[in-house]
C-alpha positions as CSV (number, residue, x, y, z in Angstrom):
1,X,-1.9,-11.4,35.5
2,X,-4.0,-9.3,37.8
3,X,-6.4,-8.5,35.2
4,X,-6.8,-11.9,33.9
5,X,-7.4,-13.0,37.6
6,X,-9.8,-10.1,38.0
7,X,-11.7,-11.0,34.8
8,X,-11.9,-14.8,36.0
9,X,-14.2,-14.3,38.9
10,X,-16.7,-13.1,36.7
11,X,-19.1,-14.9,34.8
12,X,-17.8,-12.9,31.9
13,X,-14.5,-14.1,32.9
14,X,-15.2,-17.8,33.1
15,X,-16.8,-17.6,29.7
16,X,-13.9,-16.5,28.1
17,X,-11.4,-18.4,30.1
18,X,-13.4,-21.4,28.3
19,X,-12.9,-19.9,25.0
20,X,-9.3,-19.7,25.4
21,X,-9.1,-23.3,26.1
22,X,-11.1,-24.1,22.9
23,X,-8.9,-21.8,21.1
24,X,-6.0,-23.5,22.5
25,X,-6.6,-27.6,22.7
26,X,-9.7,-28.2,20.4
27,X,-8.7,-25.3,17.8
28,X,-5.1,-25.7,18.2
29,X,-4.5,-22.2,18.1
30,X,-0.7,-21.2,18.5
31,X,0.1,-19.4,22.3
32,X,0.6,-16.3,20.4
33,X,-2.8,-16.8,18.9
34,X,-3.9,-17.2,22.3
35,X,-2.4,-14.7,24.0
36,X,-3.8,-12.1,21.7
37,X,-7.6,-12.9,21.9
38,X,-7.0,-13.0,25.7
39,X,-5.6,-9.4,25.7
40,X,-8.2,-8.0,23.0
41,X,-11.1,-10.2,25.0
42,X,-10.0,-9.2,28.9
43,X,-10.1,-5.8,28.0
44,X,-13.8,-6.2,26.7
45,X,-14.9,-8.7,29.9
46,X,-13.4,-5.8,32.1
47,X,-15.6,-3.2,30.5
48,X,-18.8,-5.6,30.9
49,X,-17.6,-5.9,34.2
50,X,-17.5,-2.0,34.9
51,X,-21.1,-1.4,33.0
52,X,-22.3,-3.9,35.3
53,X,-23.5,-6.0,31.4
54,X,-24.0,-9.2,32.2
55,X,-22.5,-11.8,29.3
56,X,-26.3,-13.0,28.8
57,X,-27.5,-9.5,28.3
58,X,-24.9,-7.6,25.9
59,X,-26.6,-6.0,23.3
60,X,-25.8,-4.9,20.2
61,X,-25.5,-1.1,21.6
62,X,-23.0,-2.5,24.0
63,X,-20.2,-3.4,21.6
64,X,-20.8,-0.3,20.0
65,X,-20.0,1.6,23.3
66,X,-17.2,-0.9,23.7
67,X,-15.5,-0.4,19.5
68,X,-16.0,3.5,20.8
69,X,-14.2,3.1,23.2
70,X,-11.4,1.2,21.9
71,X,-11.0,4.1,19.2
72,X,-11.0,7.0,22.0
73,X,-9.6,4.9,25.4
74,X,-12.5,6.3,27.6
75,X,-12.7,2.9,28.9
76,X,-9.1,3.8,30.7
77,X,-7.3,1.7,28.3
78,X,-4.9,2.6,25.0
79,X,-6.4,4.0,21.8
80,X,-6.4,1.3,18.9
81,X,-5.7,2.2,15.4
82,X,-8.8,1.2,13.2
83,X,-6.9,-2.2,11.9
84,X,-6.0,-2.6,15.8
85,X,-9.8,-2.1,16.5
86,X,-11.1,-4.3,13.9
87,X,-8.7,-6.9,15.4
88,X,-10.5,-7.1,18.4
89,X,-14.1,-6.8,17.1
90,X,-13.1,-10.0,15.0
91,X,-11.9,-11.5,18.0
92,X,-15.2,-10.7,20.2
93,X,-17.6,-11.8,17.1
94,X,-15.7,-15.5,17.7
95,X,-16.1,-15.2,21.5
96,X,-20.1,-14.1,21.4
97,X,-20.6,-17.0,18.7
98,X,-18.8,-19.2,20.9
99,X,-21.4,-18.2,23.5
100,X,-24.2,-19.3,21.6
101,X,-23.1,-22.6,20.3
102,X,-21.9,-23.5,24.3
103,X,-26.0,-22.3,24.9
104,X,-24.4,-19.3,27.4
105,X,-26.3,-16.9,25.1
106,X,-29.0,-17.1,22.3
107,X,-27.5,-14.6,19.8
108,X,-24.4,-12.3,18.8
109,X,-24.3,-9.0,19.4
110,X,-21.7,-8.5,17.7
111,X,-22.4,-10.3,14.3
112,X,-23.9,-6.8,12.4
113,X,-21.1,-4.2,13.6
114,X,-18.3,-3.1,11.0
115,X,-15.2,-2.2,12.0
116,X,-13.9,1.0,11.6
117,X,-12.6,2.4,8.1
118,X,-8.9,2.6,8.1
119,X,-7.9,5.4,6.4
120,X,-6.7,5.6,2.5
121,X,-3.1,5.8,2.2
122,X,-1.5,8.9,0.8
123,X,0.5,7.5,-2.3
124,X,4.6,8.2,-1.5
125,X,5.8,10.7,-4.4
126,X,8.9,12.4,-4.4
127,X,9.5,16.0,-5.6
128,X,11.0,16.9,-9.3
129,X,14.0,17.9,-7.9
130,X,15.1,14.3,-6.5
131,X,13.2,12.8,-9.6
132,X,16.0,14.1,-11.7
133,X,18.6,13.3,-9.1
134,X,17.3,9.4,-9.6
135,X,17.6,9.3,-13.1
136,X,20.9,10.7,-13.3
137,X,22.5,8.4,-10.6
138,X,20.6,5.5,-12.5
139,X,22.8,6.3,-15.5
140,X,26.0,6.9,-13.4
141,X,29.0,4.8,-15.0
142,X,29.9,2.9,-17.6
143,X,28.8,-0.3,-19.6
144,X,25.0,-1.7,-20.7
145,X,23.8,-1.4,-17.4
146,X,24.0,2.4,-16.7
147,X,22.4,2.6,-20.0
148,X,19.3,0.4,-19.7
149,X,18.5,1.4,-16.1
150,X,18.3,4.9,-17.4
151,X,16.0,4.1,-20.1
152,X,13.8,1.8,-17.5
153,X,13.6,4.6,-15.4
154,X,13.3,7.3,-17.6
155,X,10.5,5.5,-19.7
156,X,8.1,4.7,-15.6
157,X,8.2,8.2,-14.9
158,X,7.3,9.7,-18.0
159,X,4.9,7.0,-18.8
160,X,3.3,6.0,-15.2
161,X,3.9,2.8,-15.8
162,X,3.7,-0.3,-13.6
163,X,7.0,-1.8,-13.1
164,X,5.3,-5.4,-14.2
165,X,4.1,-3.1,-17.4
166,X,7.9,-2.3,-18.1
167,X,9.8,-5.5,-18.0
168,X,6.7,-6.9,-20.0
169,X,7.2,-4.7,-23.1
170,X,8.8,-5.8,-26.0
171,X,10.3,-3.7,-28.4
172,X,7.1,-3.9,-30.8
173,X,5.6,-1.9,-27.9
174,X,7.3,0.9,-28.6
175,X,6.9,4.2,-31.6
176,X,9.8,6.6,-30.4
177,X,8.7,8.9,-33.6
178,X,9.6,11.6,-32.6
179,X,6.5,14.3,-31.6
180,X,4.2,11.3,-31.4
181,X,6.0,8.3,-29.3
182,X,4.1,6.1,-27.5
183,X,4.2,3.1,-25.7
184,X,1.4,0.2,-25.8
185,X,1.0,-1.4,-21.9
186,X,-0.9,-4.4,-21.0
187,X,-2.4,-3.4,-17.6
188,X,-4.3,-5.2,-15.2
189,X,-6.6,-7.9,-16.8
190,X,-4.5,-7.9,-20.1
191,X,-6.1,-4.2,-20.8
192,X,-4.4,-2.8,-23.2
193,X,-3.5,1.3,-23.1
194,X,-1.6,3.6,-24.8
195,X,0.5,6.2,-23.6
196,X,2.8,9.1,-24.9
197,X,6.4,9.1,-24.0
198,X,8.2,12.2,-23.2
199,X,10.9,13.6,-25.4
200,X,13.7,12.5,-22.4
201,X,12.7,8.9,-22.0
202,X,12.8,8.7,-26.0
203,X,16.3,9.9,-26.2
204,X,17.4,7.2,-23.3
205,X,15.5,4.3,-24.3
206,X,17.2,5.0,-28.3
207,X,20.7,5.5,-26.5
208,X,20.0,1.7,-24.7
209,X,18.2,0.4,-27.9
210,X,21.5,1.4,-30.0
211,X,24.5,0.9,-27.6
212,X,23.8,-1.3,-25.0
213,X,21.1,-4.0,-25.7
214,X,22.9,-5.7,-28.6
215,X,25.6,-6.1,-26.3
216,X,22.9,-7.8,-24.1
217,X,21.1,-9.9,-26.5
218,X,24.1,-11.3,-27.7
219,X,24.5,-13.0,-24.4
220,X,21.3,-15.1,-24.3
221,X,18.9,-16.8,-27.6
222,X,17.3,-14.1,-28.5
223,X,14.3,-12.4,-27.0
224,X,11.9,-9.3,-28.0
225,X,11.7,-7.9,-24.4
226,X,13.1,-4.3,-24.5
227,X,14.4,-4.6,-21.1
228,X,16.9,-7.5,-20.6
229,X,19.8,-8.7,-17.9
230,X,23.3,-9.3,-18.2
231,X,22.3,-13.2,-19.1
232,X,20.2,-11.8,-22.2
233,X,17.0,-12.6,-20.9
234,X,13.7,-10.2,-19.6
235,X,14.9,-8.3,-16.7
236,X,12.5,-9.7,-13.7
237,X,10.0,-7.4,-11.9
238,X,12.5,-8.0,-8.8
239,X,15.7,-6.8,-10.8
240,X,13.8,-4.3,-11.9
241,X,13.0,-3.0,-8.4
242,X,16.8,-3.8,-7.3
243,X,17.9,-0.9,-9.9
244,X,15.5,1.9,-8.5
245,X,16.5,1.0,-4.9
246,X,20.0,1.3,-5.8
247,X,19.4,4.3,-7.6
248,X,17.7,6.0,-4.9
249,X,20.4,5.3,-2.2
250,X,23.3,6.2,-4.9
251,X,21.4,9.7,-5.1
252,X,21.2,9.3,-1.5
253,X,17.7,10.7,-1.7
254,X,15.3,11.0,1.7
255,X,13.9,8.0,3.1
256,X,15.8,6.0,-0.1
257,X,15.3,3.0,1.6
258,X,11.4,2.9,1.4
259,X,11.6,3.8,-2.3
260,X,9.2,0.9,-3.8
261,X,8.3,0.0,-7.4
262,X,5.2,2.6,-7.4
263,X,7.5,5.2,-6.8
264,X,7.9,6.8,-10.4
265,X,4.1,6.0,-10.8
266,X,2.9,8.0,-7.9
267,X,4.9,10.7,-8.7
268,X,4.2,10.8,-12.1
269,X,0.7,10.7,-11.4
270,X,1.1,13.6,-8.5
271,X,3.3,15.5,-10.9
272,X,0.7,15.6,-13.7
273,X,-1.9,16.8,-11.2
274,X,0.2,19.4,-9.7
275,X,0.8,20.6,-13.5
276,X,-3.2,20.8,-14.0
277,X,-3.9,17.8,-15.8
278,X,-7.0,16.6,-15.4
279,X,-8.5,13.5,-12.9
280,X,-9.8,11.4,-15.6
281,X,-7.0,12.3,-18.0
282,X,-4.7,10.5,-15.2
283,X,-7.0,7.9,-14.4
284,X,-6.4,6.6,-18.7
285,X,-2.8,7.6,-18.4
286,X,-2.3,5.4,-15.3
287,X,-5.1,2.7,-16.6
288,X,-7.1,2.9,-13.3
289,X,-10.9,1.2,-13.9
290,X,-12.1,3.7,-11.8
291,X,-12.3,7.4,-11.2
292,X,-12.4,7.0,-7.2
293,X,-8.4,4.9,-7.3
294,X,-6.9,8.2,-9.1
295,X,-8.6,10.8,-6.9
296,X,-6.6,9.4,-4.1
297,X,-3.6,11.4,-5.7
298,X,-5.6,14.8,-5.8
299,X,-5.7,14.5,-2.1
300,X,-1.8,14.7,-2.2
301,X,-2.1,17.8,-4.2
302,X,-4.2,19.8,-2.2
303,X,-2.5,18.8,1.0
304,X,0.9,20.4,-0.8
305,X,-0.8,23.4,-2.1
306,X,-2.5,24.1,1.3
307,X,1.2,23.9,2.7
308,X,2.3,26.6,0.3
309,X,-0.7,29.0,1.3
310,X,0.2,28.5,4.8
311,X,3.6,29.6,3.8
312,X,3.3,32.2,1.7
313,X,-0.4,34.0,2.3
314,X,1.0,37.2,5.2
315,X,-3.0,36.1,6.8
316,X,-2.8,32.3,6.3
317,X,-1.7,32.4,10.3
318,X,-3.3,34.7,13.1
């Protein structure tokens, strides 16, 4: 409360104090809504206030030194993560446009700025080692379903696929000739690819094919999806997620609970790097329209390989 009575006696302060009360009765934003702008927009009327910037004279310069200092605090307040950051630039872009249509200023300072990049996400991959630990608790027990989650998983990791591509495919999809099997995948857009399938995820998906999915069909009218649920229909994209989060905890592998459907396909992906395959010959394996979306994964690669040098290299450390 001090701070927004401090701001308020400025001419900053008023501004914005009017700004709140369009956002709240003529914009009917929620007091949530509210709240937030005041807290992003106090913070910049406070740093006006300690330039000595009056609202008429902000310049574009200005918010730049203010977005600075919202990513390094040298304002005295917290540091903002870049989505934190572009939050509040958003939020002063409404207040300065505000300004001009109320005729307290003729233009926005803050119109041409870009927000800090956030930075690209490290795909989650797990090692080898609890790879194999997933697939076998996936086939744990007895009855169709051991056998057909097994096959589901075996067949994302050693394809890549999308967990949409999997429950998609019907058995037509599929050659499990043996030396040659491959498996036809309708990616994003309806593209189609095709993609070898590994010698283990051929023996698991023939072991459901032959003792488990009759069993399955038989329970619903027929249908040519590969995978299918205990009512005989196409297993859903959300079942299909349900049997590798189970899996994952039943192997009781780290951090089971964030295991998500791009699991298999990010390690897969890492996997094949790590082996030496090469960027563009995982970017067709994994259907990605661009180059740039797979290189994302090479990143994960160097980071472990720069990890083992640190470990193992006598000089790596002083």
């Amino acid at each position: 409360m001090a701070m927004t009575a401090a701001v308020s006696e400025s001419a900053a302060g008023r501004a914005l104090q009017g700004y709140l009360d369009h956002l709240a009765i003529e914009r009917g934003s929620s007091p949530n809504t509210v709240a937030a702008y005041r807290r992003d927009l106090t913070r910049y009327v406070l740093f006006l206030d300690a330039t000595q910037t009056d609202l008429a004279e902000v310049q574009t310069s200005d918010v730049e030194l203010f977005v600075e200092a919202l990513r390094t605090g040298t304002d005295g307040g917290a540091v903002l993560a870049p989505g934190s950051t572009a939050r509040s630039l958003a939020a002063l872009r409404g207040w300065h446009k505000f300004c001009v249509e109320e005729r307290l200023t003729t233009s926005n300072p803050a119109l041409g700025i870009r927000p800090p990049s956030r930075p690209k996400r490290l795909p989650k991959a797990i090692s080898t080692h609890d790879v194999e630990l997933l697939l076998e608790a996936a086939g744990a027990g007895e009855g169709p379903g051991p056998l057909r989650d097994r096959a589901l998983l075996e067949l994302l990791y050693s394809t890549g696929a999308r967990i949409s591509e999997a429950v998609n495919l019907d058995v037509d999809d599929l050659d499990l000739t043996r030396g040659t099997a491959s498996v036809r995948l309708f990616g994003k857009g309806s593209k189609e690819r095709v993609v070898p399938v590994g010698t283990y995820a051929v023996d698991a998906v023939e072991a459901y094919l032959v003792l488990a999915r009759p069993a399955l069909v038989s329970t619903g009218r027929g249908t040519p999806a590969i995978f299918l649920n205990t009512r005989g229909n196409r297993l859903s994209r959300q079942s299909a997620w349900a049997v590798l989060r189970t899996s994952a905890e039943r192997a009781k592998l780290p951090g089971a609970a964030h295991v998500s459907p791009h699991t298999l396909r990010h390690s897969f992906a890492t996997h094949l790097l790590s082996g030496g395959a090469d960027v563009r010959v995982v970017q067709e394996l994994l259907g990605h329209a661009s180059v740039t979306t797979t290189q994302i994964y090479t990143m994960v690669t160097a980071d472990a390989l720069r990890e083992v040098y640190i470990q193992s290299h006598p000089r790596a450390l002083g």
